[in-house]
One Martini backbone bead per residue (centre of mass of N, CA, C, O) as a GRO file, in nm:
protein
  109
    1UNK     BB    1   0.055   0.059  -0.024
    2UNK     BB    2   0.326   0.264  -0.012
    3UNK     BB    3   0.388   0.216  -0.310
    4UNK     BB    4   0.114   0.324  -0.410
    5UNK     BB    5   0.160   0.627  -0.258
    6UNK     BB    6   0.413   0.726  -0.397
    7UNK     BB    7   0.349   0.690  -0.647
    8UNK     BB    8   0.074   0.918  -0.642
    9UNK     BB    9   0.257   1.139  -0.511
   10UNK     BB   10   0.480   1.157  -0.797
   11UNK     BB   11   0.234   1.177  -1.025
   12UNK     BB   12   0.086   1.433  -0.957
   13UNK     BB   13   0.359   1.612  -0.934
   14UNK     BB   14   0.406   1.574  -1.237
   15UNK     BB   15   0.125   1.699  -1.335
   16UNK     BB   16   0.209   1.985  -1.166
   17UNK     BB   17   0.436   2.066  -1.306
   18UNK     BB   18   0.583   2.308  -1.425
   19UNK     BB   19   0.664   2.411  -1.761
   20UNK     BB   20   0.994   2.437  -1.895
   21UNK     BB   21   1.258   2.598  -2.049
   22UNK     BB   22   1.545   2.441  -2.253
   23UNK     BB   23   1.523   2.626  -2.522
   24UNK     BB   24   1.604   2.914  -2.724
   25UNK     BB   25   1.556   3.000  -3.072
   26UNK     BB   26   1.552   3.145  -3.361
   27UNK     BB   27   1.388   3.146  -3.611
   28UNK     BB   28   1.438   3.053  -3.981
   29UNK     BB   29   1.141   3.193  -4.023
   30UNK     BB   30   0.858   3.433  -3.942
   31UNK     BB   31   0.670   3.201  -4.087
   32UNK     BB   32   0.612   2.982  -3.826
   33UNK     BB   33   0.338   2.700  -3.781
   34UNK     BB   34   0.518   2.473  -3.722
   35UNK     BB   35   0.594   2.134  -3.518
   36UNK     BB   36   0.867   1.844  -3.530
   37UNK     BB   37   0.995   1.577  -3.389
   38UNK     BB   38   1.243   1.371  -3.575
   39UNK     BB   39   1.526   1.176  -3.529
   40UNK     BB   40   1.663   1.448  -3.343
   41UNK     BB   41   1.493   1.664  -3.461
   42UNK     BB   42   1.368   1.987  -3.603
   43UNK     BB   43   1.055   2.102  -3.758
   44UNK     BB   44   1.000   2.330  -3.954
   45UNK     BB   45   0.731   2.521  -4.071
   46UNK     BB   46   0.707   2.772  -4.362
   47UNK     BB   47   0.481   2.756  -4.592
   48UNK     BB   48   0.711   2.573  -4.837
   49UNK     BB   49   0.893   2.533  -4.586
   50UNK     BB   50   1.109   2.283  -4.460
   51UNK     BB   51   1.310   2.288  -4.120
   52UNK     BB   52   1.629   2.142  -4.028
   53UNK     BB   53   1.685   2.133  -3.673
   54UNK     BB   54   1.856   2.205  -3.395
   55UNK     BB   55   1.770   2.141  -3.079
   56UNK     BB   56   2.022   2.288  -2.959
   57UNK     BB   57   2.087   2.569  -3.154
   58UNK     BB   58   1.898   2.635  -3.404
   59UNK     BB   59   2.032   2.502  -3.688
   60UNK     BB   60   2.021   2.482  -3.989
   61UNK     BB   61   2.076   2.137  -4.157
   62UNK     BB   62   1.786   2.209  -4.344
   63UNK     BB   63   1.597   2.250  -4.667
   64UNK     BB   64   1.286   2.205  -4.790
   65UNK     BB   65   1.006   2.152  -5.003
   66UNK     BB   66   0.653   2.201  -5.122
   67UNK     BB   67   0.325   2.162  -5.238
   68UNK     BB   68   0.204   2.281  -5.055
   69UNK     BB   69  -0.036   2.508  -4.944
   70UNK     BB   70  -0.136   2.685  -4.684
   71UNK     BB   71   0.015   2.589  -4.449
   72UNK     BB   72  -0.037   2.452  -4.075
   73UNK     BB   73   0.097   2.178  -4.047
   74UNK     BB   74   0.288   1.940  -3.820
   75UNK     BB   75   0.376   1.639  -3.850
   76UNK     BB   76   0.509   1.263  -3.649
   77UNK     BB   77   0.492   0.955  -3.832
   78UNK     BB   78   0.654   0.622  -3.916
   79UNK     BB   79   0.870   0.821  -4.085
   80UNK     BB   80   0.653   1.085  -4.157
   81UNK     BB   81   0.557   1.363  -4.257
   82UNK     BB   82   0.305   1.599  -4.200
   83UNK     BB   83   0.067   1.789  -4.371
   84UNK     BB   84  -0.105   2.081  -4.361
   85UNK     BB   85  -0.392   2.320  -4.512
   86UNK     BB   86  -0.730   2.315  -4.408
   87UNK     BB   87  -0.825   2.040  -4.519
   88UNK     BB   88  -0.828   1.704  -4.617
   89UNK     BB   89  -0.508   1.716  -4.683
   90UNK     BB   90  -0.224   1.491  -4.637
   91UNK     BB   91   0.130   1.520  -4.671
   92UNK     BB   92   0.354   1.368  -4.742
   93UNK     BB   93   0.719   1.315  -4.583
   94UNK     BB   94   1.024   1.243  -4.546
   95UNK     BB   95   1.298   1.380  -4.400
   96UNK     BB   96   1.428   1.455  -4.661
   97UNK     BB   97   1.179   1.528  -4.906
   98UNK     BB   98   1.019   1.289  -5.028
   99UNK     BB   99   0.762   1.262  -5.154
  100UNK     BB  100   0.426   1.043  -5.037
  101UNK     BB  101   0.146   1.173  -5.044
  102UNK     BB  102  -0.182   1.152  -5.007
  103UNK     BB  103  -0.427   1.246  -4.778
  104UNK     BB  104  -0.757   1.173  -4.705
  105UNK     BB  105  -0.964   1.362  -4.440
  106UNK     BB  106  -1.285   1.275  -4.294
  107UNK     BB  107  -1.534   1.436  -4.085
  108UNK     BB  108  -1.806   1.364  -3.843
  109UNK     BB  109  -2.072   1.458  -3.652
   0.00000   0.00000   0.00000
């Protein structure tokens, strides 16, 4: 019982824990509209553009386009970045950037 009660006054101190800052670094272009990390890097995706960040120093390591218009969000999963513009459509893309398809995706209330 003891060892259950120190577990749960363990996990609820850390679930009310403020969240800290590990670490700030100036974005790689004005317009970053979403954030994704994936294999050890940080993705910023804005406009056309996602780039490839070191999360210590916020150094750019890369750059690719995409054929996305209009995007405002990037996640990762499975080994590909995903983009979204708004719509239903939602773009993958390899870490190196290469285009691997659209998917369509549609929500009913």
């Amino acid at each position: 019982m003891r060892i259950v009660m120190v577990l749960l006054l363990a996990f609820t101190t850390a679930l009310l824990a403020a969240p800290q800052i590990v670490n700030s670094f100036d974005a790689p272009d004005s317009g970053v509209n979403g954030l994704a990390y994936a294999g050890g890097s940080l993705y910023a995706l804005s406009g056309n553009t996602v780039y490839k960040l070191d999360p210590a120093t916020g150094a750019t390591q890369n750059s690719f386009s995409i054929t996305a218009t209009n995007s405002n969000g990037i996640g990762y999963a499975g080994a590909l970045l995903y983009i979204t513009n708004g719509t239903s459509n939602v773009y993958k893309y390899t870490l190196t950037g290469t285009y691997s398809g659209v998917t369509s995706l549609y929500c009913a209330s």
